[in-house]
N, C-alpha and C positions, 0 to 999 in steps of 0.2 A: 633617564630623564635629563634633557641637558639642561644646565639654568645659564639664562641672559646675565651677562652684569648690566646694571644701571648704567646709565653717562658717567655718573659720578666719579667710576671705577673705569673704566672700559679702555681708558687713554692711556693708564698708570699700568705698569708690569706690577707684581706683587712678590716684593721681598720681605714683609711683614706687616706685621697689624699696622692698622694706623689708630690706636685707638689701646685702652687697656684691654691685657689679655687675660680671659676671664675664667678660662679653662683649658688644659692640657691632661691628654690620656695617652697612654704609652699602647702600643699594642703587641697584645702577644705575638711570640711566634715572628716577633723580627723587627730589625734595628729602628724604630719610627714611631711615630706618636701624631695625634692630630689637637688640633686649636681652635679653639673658636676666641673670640672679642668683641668687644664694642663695636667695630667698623661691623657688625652684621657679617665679618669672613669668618670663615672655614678652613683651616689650611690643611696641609699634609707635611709633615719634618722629615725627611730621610736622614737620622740622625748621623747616619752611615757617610753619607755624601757629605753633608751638612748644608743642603738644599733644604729647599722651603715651598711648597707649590701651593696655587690656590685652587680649593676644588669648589668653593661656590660662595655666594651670598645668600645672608635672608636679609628679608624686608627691613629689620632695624635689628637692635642688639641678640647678641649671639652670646646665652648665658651661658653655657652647660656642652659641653662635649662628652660624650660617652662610650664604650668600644665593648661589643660583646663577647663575649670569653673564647672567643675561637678566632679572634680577630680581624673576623671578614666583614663585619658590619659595625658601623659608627652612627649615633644617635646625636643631633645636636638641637637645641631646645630654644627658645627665641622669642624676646616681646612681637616679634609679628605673630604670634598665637597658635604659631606651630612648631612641628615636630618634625627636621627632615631624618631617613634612615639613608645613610650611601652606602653604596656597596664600594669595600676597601682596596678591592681588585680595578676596579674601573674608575674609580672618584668620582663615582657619577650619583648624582640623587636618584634612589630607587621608588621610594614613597616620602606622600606629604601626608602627615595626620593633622588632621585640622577636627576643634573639636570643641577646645578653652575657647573661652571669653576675653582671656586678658593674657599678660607675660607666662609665658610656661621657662619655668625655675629649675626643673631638674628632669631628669629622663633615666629610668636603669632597663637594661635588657633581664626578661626572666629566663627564657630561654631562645630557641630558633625561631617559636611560636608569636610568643607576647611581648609586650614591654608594658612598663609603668610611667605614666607620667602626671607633675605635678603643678601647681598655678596659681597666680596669684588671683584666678576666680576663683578661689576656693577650695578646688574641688581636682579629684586622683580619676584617673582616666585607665582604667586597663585597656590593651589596642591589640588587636590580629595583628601583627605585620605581615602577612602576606594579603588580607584585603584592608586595611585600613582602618577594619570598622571597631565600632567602642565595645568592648565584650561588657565593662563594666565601667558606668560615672558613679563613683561612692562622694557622697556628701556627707558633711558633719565637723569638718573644721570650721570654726568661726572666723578665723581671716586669712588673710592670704598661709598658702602653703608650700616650703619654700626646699625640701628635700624630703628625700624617699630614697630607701636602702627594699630589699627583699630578700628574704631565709625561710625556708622550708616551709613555704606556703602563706606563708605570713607575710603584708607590706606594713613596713612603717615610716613612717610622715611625721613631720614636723615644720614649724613657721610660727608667724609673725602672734599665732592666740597662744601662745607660750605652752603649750602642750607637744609631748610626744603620744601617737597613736599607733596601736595595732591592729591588723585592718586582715581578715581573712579573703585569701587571694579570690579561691571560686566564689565564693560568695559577696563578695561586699563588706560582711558585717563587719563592725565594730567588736575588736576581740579583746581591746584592753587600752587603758588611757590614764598616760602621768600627767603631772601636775593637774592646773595649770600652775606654775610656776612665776616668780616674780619677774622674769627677764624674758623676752624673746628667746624663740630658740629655733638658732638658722640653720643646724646642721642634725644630721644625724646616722649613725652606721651600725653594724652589725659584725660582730666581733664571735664567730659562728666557732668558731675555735674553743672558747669557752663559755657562751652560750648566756653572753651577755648582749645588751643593747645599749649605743652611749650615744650620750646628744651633748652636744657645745651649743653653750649659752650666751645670751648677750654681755651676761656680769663676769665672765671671762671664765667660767666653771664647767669643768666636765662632767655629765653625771653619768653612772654607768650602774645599770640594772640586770637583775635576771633574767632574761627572756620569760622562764616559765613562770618561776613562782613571780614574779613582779616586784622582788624587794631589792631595795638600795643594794647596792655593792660597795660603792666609792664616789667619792666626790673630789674629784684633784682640783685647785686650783690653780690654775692654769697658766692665765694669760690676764696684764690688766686692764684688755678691754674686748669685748665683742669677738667671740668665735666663728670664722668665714666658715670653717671645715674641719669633721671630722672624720678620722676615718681607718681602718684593721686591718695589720697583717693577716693575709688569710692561713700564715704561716707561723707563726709565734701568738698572733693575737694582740703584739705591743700595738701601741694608738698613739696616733699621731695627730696633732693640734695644728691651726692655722688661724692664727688673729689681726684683729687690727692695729695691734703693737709691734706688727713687723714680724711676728716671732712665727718660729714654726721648729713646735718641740716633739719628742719620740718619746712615751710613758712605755716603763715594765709594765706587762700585762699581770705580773705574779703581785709583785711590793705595790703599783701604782708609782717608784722611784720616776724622776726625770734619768731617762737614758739618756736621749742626746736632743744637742741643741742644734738647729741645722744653719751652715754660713748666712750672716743677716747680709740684706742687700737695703741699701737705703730709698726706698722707695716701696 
């Protein structure tokens, strides 16, 4: 599917965003990563070259970039209310899921088959990616919902009603739900390693749970404001934080220690 650029775009070559850049995925299996930003682009990085190309626009902002574990397919997630899938080989749009009502905030691939996506209409979308269609719309967050991780059958969600949810993939239902909690809670990941689930919080706090039994683990305090991102080595399990204090730190998975602190850039 080829996509038009607007006028807007159309005149301008594309050597980066023009606009905050609001997501970066690396892809397996070779030297490159894709973008997405504010300016509604899409790019592709040949970190190799150290080119930069653009594979497309959405209609307004471009939250969430994604890349599925085989690295032939990128998800990127968008306030125009959809969901493009490109195929990595061509940079071409393969499908559009259209489906949300409002900003869709995050996208994870489950396999070749599915994907998850999430919105600030509320509501988690499971999708066919080869036809489009919504396998499953689970409802039950009270406000917007602003990430989504998947393990072993299990989706979990999180946003703006301060709760993390566990959400059974075939089915819909409601498998288990934290807080709600004092603070918003923008992030959330799966830490499959040791068989925990952790979310970052508005009040700058990690919390990290059991998957199974559902009880606390740890609570690090973190950062001292609002957590963008969290998210696990699929190899060690350490976790890694990302705030709006600039900071972006690496926790021991064992002690919960600060490992490392990553070079701060002022901005």
């Amino acid at each position: 599917m080829q996509l038009q650029q607007t006028s807007e775009h159309q005149n301008s070559p594309f050597i980066r965003h023009r606009g905050p850049v609001t997501c970066v995925a690396g892809i397996p299996n070779c030297n490159a990563a894709v973008t997405s930003g504010y300016d509604g682009a899409v790019g592709y990085a040949d970190l190799s070259a150290g080119t930069v190309e653009l594979m497309g626009y959405h209609d307004h902002l471009a939250n969430k970039i994604t890349v599925n574990e085989a690295g032939t397919k990128a998800a990127s997630s968008s306030s125009d209310y959809t969901v493009y899938i490109w195929d990595l080989a061509t940079r071409q749009v393969e499908r559009i899921l259209k489906g949300h009502s409002d900003d869709v905030e995050d996208f994870v691939f489950v396999d070749d088959d599915r994907g998850v996506s999430v919105s600030r209409d509320w509501r988690i979308i499971v999708w066919n990616l080869h036809t489009g269609a919504a396998l499953h719309i689970i409802e039950g967050h009270d406000k917007d919902v602003l990430s989504v991780a998947v393990d072993n059958g299990r989706i979990y969600t999180s946003g703006d009603d301060m709760t993390l949810r566990v959400w059974d993939l075939e089915t819909g239902e409601q498998i288990r739900m934290w807080g709600p909690f004092e603070d918003e809670t923008d992030s959330c990941a799966i830490n499959a390693t040791h068989g925990r689930a952790i979310l970052g919080c508005d009040d700058g706090v990690v919390r990290i749970f059991d998957i199974e039994t559902g009880d606390p683990v740890a609570e690090i305090e973190a950062h001292s404001s609002g957590i963008k991102r969290v998210t696990a080595s699929p190899v060690t399990g350490d976790i890694l934080s990302a705030a709006y204090d600039q900071r972006i730190l690496v926790w021991d998975a064992n002690d919960m220690s600060l490992k490392m602190t990553l070079e701060f850039r002022p901005s």
